[in-house]
C-alpha positions in Angstrom: 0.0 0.0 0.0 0.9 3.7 -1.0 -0.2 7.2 0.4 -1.9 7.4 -3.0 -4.1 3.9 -1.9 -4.3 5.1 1.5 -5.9 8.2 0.1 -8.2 6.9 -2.1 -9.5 4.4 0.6 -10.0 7.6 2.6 -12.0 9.4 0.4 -14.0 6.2 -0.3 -14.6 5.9 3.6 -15.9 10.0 3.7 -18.1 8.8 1.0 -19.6 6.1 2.6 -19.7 8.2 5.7 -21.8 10.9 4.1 -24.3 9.2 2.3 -25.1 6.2 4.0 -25.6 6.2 7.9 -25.0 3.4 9.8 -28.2 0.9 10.3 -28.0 1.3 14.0 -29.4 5.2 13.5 -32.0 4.0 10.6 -33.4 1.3 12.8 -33.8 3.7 15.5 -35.8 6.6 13.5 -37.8 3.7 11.7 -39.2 3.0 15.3 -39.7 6.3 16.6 -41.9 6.5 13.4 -43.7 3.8 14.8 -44.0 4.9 18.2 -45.0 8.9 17.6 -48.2 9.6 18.4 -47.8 13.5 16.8 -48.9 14.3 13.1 -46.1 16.9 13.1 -43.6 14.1 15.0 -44.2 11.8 11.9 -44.3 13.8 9.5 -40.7 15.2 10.0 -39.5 11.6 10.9 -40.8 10.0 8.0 -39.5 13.1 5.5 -35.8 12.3 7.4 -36.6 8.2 6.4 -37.1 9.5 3.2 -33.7 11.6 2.9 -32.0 8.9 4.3 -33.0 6.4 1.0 -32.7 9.0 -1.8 -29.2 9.6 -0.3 -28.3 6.2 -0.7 -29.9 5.2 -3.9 -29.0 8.7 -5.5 -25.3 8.3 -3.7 -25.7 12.0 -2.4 -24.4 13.6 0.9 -27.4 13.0 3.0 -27.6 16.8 4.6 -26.1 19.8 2.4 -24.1 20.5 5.6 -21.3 18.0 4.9 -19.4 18.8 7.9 -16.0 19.8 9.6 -14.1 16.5 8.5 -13.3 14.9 11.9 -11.5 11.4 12.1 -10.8 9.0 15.1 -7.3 7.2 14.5 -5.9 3.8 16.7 -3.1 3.1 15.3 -1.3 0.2 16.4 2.3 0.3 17.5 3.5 -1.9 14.9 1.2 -0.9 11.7 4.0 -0.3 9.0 2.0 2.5 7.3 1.6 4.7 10.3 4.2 7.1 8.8 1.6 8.1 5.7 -1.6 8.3 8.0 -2.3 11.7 8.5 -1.2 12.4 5.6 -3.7 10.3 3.5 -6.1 11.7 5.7 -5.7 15.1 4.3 -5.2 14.2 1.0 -8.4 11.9 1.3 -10.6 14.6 2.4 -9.4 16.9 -0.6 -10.2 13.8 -2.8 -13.2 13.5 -1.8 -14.3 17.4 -1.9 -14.1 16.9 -5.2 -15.6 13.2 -5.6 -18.5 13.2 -3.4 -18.5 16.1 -3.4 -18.3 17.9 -0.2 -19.5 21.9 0.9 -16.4 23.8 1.5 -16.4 23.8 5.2 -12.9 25.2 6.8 -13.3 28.7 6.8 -9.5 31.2 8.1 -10.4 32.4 11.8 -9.0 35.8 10.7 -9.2 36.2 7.3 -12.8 34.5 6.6 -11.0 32.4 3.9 -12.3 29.2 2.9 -10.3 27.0 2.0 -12.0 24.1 1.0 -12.2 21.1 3.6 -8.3 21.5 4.9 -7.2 24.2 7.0 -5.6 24.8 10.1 -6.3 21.7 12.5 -8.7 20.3 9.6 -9.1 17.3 9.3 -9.2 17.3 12.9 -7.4 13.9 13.9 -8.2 12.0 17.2 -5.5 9.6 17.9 -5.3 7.1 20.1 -1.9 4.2 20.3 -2.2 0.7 21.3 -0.2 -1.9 20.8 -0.4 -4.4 17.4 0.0 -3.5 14.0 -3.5 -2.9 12.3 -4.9 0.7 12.2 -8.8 2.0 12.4 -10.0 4.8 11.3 -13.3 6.5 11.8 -14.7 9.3 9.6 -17.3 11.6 11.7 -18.1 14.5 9.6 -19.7 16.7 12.0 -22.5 19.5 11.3 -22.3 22.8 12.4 -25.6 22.8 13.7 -25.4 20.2 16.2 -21.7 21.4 16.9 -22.8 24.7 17.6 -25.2 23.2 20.5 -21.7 22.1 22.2 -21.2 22.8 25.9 -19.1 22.2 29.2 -19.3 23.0 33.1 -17.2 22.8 35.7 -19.8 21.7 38.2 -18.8 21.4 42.3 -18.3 17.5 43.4 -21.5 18.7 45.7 -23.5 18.6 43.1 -22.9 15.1 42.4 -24.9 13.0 39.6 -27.9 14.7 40.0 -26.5 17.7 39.9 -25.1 16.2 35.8 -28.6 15.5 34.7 -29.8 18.5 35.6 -27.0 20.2 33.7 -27.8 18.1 30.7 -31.5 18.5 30.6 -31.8 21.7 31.1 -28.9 22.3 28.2 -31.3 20.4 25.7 -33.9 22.3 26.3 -32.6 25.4 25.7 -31.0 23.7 22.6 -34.5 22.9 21.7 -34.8 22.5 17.3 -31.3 24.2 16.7 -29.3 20.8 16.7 -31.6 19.0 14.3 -33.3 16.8 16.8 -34.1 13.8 16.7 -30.4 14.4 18.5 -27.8 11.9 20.0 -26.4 13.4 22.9 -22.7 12.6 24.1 -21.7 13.4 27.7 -18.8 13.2 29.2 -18.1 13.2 33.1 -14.6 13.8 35.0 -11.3 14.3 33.8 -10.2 17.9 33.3 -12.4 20.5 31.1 -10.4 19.0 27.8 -11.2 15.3 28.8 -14.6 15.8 29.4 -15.5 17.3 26.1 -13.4 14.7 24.3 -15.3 11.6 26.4 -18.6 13.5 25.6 -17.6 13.2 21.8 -15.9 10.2 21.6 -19.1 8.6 23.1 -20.9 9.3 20.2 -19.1 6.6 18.2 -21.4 4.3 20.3 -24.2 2.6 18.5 -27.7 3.6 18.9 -28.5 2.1 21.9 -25.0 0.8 23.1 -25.0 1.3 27.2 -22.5 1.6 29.1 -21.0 -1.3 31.0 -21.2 0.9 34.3 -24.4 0.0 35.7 -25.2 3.2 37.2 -24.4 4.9 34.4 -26.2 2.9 32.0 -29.6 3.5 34.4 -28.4 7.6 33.8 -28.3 7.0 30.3 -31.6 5.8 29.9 -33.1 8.4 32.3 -31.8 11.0 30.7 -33.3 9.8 27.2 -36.7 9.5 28.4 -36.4 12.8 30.3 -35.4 14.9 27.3 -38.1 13.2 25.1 -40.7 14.2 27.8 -40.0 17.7 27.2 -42.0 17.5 23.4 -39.5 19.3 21.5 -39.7 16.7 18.8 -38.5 16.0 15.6 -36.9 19.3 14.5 -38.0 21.2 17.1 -41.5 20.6 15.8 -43.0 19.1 18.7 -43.8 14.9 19.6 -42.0 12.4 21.2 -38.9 12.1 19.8 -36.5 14.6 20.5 -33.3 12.3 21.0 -32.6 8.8 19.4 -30.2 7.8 22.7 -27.8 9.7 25.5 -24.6 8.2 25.4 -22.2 8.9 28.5 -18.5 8.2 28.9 -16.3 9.0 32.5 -12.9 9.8 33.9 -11.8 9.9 37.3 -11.9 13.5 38.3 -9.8 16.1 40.6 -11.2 16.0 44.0 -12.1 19.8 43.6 -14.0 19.3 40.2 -16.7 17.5 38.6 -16.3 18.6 35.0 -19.3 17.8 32.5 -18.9 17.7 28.5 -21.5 17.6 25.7 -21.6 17.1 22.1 -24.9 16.7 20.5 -24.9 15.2 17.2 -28.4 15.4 14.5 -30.3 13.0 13.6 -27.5 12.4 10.3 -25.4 10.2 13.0 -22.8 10.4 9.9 -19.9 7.4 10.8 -18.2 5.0 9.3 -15.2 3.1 9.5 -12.5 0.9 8.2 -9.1 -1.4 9.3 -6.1 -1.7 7.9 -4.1 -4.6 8.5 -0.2 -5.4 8.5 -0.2 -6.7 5.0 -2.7 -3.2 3.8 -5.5 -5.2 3.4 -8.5 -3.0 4.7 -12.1 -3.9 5.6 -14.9 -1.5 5.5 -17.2 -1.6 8.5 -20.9 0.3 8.1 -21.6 0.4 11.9 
């Protein structure tokens, strides 16, 4: 395998990525379908079913907002193509500007200059090393919407676990139709401000319905989902019963003196996909 392969396989992955989502999030609106009892609630879920084929058989980005192009890269100690990662990344995501094609998304902080999809610090790369000597990596393009409904507190210890729902209710609420409900909300809990936010993120990788194997915090992640779909914001803000697909929450330990709180919303275009690479460059795609 070249960089030139590895960057083709990348672009290949942001297309898949973009317009198809993983059946985890199309099994989960297909049932809120079932389950809403609101004209409007139905009517925006079924138009989003609907948006989700055309996309697929038309092999079109499923939302015009194609999204800052965000990876999440284990790399294995011993993979013999490490050296030409990032690099394929970048090239990938110009590739595929072109080939999918994507909205020009990475925008100069100073100048206003767009620059396409690569810019300073985009791609944004997550890395993460383990031993071995395979690679994954996961394309998340993320919407600005959703992005945008981002937040983090530094909460007192005293305010303990109730103290977090309470944080992340009352955020969603106030988020109300801006992040494209129906929403999967990441949290993450502990660590320093920076780990939080990157838990509350990386949790979003999850499946649909994936809990947490901390029983406690499985019980929180379920609570939380059926206390923000109680509120009746809805699909797209437009009232009913569905206003998140799941709540997915990740932890750290934390300082004694802070109990910091992290969360990433993502719409209801869970975009991810995500593929290995092993010694010999042989990759496998993976759809969920």
């Amino acid at each position: 395998m070249n960089e030139n392969e590895l960057s083709d396989a990348i672009a290949e992955l942001i297309r898949i990525a973009s317009t198809n989502l993983p059946s985890d999030v199309v099994d989960a609106l297909r049932k809120a379908v079932d389950s809403e009892d609101t004209e409007n609630g139905r009517a925006q879920l079924s138009a989003i079913i609907e948006n989700i084929e055309l996309a697929a058989r038309e092999n079109k980005p499923i939302c015009q907002d194609t999204g800052t192009q965000t990876f999440f890269v284990t790399v294995g100690t011993g993979f013999p193509y490490a050296d030409m990662v990032e690099a394929a990344i970048i090239e990938g995501v110009r590739k595929a500007t072109e080939i999918v094609p994507l909205r020009a998304n990475a925008v100069d902080l100073l100048t206003g200059r767009n620059s396409g999809n690569v810019g300073k610090h985009v791609p944004f790369i997550h890395w993460t090393l383990v031993k071995g000597d395979k690679c994954e990596i996961t394309a998340f393009p993320k919407g600005g919407g959703s992005e945008n409904m981002s937040a983090l507190r530094m909460l007192k210890p005293s305010e303990g676990m109730e103290g977090v729902k309470k944080f992340v209710l009352e955020h969603m609420v106030r988020a109300g139709g801006n992040p494209c409900p129906p929403t999967i909300v990441g949290v993450g809990i502990g660590g320093g401000a920076d780990i939080a936010m990157e838990l509350a993120k990386r949790s979003l990788l999850r499946p649909v319905g994936d809990r947490s194997g901390i029983d406690e915090i499985a019980g929180m992640e379920e609570e939380l989902t059926d206390a923000i779909n109680s509120t009746g914001i809805g699909p797209m803000g437009l009232g009913g019963r569905t206003t998140v697909l799941d709540v997915h929450i990740e932890t750290a330990a934390r300082h004694p003196a802070s109990l910091p709180v992290g969360i990433a919303v993502q719409c209801w275009a869970d975009r991810r996909a995500r593929m290995t690479i092993d010694s010999n460059g042989k990759i496998e795609w993976h759809r969920n």
